[in-house]
PLY file of the C-alpha trace (Angstrom):
ply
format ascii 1.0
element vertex 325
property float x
property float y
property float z
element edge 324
property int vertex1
property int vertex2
end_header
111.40 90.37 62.96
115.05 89.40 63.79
115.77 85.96 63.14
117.65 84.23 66.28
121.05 83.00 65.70
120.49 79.95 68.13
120.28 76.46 66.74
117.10 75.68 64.23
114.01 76.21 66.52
114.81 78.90 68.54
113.35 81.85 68.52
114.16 85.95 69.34
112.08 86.68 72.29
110.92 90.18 73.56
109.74 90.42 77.04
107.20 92.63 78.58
107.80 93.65 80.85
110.87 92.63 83.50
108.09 92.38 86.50
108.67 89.26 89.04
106.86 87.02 86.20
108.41 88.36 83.48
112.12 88.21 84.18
111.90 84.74 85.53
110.04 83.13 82.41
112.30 85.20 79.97
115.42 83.34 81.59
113.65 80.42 81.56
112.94 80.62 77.41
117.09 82.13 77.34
117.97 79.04 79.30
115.86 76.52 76.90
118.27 77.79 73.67
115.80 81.32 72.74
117.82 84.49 72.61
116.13 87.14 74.24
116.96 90.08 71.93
114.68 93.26 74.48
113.15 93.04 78.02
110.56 96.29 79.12
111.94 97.67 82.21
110.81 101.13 83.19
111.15 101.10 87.26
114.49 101.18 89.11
113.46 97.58 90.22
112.27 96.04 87.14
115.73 97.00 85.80
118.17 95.27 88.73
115.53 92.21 88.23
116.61 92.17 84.20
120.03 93.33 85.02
120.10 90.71 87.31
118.24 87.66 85.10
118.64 89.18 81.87
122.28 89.98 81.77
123.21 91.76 78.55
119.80 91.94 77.24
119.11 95.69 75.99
116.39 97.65 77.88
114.02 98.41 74.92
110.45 100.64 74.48
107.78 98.61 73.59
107.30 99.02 69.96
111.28 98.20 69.77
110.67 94.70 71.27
107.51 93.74 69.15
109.18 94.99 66.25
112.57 93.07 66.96
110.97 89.81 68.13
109.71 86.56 66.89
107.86 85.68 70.34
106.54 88.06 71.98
105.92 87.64 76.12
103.50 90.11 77.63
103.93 89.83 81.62
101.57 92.17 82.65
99.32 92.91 84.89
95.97 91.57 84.18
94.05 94.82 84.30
96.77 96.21 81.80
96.70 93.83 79.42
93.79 94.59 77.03
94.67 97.93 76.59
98.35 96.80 75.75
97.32 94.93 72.85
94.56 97.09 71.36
97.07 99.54 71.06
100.17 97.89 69.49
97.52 96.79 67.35
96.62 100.59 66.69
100.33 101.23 65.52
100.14 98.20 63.59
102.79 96.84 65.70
101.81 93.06 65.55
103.66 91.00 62.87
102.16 88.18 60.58
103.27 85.03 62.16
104.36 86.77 65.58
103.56 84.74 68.48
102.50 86.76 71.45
102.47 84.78 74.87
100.59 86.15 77.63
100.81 85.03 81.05
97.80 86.09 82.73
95.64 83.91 84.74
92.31 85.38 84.07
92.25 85.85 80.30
92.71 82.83 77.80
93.15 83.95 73.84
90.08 86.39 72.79
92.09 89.20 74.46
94.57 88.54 71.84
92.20 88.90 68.78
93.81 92.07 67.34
97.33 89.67 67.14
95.09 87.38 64.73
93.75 89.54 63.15
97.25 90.87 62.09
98.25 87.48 61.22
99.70 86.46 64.33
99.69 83.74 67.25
98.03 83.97 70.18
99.04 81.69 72.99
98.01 81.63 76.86
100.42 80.18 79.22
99.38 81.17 82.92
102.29 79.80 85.15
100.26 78.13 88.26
102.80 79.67 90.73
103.60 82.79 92.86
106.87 84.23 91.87
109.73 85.90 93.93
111.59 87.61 91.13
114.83 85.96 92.05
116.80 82.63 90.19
115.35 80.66 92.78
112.46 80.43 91.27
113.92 78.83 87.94
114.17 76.10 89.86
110.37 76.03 90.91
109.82 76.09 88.01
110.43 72.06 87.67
107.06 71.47 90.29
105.09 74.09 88.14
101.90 73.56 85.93
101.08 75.91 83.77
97.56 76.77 82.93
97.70 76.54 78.84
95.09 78.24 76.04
95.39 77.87 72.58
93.42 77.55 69.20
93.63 74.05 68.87
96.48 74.00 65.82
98.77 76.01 67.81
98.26 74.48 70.98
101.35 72.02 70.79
103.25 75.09 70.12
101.80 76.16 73.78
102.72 73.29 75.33
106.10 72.48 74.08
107.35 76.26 75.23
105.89 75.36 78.88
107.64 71.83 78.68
111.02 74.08 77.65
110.66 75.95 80.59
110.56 72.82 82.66
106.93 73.14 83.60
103.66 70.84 82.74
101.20 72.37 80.76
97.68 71.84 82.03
95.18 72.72 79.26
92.48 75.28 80.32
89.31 75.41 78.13
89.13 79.39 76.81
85.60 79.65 78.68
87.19 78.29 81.62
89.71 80.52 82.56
88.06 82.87 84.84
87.02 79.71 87.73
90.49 78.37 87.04
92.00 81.91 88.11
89.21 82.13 90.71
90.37 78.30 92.11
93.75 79.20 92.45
93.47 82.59 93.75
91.10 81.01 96.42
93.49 78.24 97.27
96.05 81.02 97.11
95.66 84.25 97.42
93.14 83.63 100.58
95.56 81.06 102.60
97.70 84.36 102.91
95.11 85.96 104.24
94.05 83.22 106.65
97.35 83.05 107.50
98.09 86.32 108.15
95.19 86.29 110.38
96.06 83.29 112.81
99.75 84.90 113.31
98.11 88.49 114.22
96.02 86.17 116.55
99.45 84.56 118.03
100.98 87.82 118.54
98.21 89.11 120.60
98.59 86.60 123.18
102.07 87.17 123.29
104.19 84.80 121.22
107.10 86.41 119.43
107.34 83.90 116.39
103.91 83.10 115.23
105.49 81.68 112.00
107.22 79.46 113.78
104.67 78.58 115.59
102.11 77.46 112.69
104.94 76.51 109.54
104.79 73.08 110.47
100.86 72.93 111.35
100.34 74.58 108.10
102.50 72.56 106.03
101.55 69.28 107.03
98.35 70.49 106.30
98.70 71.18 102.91
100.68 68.44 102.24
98.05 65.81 103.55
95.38 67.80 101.69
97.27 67.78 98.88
98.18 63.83 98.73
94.62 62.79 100.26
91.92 65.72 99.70
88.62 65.80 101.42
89.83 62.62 103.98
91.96 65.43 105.17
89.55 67.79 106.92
90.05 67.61 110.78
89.73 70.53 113.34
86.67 70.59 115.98
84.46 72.04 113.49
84.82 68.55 111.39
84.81 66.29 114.26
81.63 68.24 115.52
83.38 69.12 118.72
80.81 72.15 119.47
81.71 73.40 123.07
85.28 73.86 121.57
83.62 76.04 118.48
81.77 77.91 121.75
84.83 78.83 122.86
86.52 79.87 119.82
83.87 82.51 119.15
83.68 83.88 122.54
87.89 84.55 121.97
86.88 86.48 118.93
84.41 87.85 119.91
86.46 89.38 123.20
88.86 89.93 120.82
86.81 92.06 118.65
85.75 93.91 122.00
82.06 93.90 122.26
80.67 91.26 120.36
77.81 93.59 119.02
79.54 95.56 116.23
81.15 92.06 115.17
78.02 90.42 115.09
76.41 92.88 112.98
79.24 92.56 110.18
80.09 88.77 110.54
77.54 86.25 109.42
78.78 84.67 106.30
76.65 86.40 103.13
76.37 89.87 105.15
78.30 92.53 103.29
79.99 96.11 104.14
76.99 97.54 103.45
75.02 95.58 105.80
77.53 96.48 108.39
77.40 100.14 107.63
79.94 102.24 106.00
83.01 101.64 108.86
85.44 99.05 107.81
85.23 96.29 110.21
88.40 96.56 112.75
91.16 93.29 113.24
89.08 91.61 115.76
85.90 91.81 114.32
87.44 91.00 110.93
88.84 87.88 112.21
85.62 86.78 113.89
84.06 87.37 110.22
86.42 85.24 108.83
86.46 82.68 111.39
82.66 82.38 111.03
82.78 82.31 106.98
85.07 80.03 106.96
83.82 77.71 109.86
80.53 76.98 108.16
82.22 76.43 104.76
84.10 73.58 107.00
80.62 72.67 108.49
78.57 72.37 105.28
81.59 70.00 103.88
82.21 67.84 107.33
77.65 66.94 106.83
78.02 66.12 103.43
80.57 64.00 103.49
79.19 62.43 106.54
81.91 62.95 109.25
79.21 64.98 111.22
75.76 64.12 111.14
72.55 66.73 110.73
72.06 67.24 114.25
75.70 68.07 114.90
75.77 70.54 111.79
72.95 72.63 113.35
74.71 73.07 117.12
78.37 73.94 115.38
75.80 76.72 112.98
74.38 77.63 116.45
77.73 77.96 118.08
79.32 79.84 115.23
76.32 82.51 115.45
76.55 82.32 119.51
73.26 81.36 119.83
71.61 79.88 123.14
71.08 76.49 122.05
74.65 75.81 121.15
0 1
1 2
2 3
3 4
4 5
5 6
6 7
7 8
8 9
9 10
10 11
11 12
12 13
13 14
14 15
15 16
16 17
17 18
18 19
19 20
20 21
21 22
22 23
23 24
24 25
25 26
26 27
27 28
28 29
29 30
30 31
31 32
32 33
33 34
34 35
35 36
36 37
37 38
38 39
39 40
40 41
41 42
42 43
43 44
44 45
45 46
46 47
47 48
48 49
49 50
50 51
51 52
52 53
53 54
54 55
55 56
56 57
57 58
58 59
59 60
60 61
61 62
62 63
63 64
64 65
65 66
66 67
67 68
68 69
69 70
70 71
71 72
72 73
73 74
74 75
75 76
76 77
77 78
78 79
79 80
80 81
81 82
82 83
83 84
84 85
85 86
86 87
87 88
88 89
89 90
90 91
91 92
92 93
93 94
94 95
95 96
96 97
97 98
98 99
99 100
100 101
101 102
102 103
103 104
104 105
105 106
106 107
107 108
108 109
109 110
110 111
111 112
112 113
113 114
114 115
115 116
116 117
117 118
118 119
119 120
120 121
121 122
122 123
123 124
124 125
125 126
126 127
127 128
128 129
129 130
130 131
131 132
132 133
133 134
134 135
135 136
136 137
137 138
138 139
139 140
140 141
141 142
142 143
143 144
144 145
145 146
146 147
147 148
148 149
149 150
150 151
151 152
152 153
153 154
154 155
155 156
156 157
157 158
158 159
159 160
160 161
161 162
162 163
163 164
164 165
165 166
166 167
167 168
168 169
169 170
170 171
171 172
172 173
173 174
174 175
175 176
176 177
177 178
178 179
179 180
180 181
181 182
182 183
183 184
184 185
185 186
186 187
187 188
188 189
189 190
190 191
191 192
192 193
193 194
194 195
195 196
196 197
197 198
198 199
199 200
200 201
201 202
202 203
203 204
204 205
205 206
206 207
207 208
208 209
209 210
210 211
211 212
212 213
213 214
214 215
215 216
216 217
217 218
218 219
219 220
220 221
221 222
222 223
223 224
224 225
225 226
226 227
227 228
228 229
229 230
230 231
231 232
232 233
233 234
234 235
235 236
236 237
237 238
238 239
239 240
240 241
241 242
242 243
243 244
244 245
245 246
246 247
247 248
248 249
249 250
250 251
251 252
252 253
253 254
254 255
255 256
256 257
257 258
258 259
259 260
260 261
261 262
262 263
263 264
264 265
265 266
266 267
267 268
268 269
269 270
270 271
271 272
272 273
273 274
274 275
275 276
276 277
277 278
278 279
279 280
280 281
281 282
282 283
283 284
284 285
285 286
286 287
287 288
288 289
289 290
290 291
291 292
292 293
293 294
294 295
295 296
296 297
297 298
298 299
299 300
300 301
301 302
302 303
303 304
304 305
305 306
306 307
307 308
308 309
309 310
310 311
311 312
312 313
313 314
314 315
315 316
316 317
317 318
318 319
319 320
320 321
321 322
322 323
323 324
């Protein structure tokens, strides 16, 4: 391994690869004092992102970077990341005393066995953000947690490279990992899709600028949900309002066209095979999701006693369009 010329403590880091993720933390680590001595790049994008992050750092192959580095940062795709290190472990690639950083979400340290058992460190540091690929997101970086797995005698060494980057480092049991991925990726992942929904909605009525439209709706929301949690929930469903839930689902269900083929599909726990082998069109996919998430609302509103039992069962009727609602 090369040995950094930066002051005491810092360290020669190898990125891989130059992805949104990995360009972005790699500048971060540069920016902390670590010279970043090889950065993967092997798409005409990944290269303008390191070109454009990573000035002056040489483009490198794989074995180049683990060989030359001291800390190793895989930013990989999740999927891709087992078979990355089983076989730079095949090569004998990994160094005694390496540390290898991984910044997947789903996986804590047991995908990194074959870097212990060469002698190395294994650290998980999951950055609890989504990432442009630009320098604007160095600054996010301040408002970031980072989702943080680590034997516990290395785990300070975890920590102090999130704190570096500017981020807080949350610590993540190793067992945990996959509902922490699965939590964020719900409160994530799925708001774009609700999201994307409700402005496809908007433009089918005619208004030109859905996103303007619903940014302040939907960032108040977050905000209050954010600073005051379940005292949050509003909306008809919450307040029980069920001749307004009525009318939601007959939209939808015009929407959809005929309500038929988007009742068939919809009802929260049916599946694509339920519905057949067609894949659901917009309408009747927003009426699913509508309905899904509607009761999810419901079930939370009873329990937490803003609607009462009698109430929860007209807004289920309503959602299912069923007489007695």
């Amino acid at each position: 391994m090369s040995q950094s010329s930066q002051r005491p403590g810092r360290l020669g880091v190898g990125v891989i690869s130059a992805g949104k993720v990995g360009a972005v933390l790699g500048a971060a680590l540069r920016a902390a004092g670590h010279a970043v001595v090889g950065v993967h790049a092997s798409s005409p994008e990944s290269r303008e992102r390191a070109a454009a992050l990573l000035p002056e750092v040489p483009v490198l192959d794989v074995p180049t970077i683990v060989e030359r580095s001291e800390l190793v940062l895989l930013a990989v795709p999740d999927d891709q990341l087992p078979g990355l290190v089983s076989g730079l472990a095949a090569i004998g690639a990994w160094q005694p005393g390496q540390l290898v950083v991984h910044t997947s979400g789903r996986y804590g340290t047991e995908v990194l066995e074959p870097v212990r058992a060469a002698g190395g460190i294994g650290l998980a540091v999951h950055p609890a953000m989504t990432f442009t690929g630009l320098s604007l997101d160095l600054q996010r970086l301040v408002d970031c947690s980072f989702g943080v797995t680590a034997a516990a005698p290395v785990l300070p060494i975890a920590q102090a490279l999130v704190v570096e980057m500017g981020a807080e480092p949350v610590v993540i049991a190793e067992a945990d990992r996959p509902l922490y991925h699965a939590a964020l990726a719900h409160g994530s992942n799925h708001v774009m899709t609700i999201l994307g929904e409700s402005m496809q909605v908007l433009g089918e009525i005619g208004v030109e600028h859905p996103d303007r439209v619903l940014g302040p709706l939907v960032r108040a929301t977050v905000d209050n949900a954010l600073a005051s949690g379940e005292n949050a929930l509003t909306g008809p469903v919450a307040r029980g309002d069920v001749s307004t839930v009525v009318a939601h689902v007959a939209a939808l269900r015009e929407l959809a066209g005929d309500g038929a083929p988007a009742d068939a599909g919809s009802r929260p726990g049916d599946s694509d095979r339920d519905a057949g082998t067609a894949v659901p069109g917009p309408g009747e996919q927003l009426l699913a999701g509508y309905r899904a998430l509607a009761h999810q609302t419901a079930r939370r509103a009873v329990a937490s006693g803003r609607i009462d039992e009698t109430t929860y069962r007209a807004v289920i009727a309503a959602l299912e369009n069923e007489d007695r609602a």
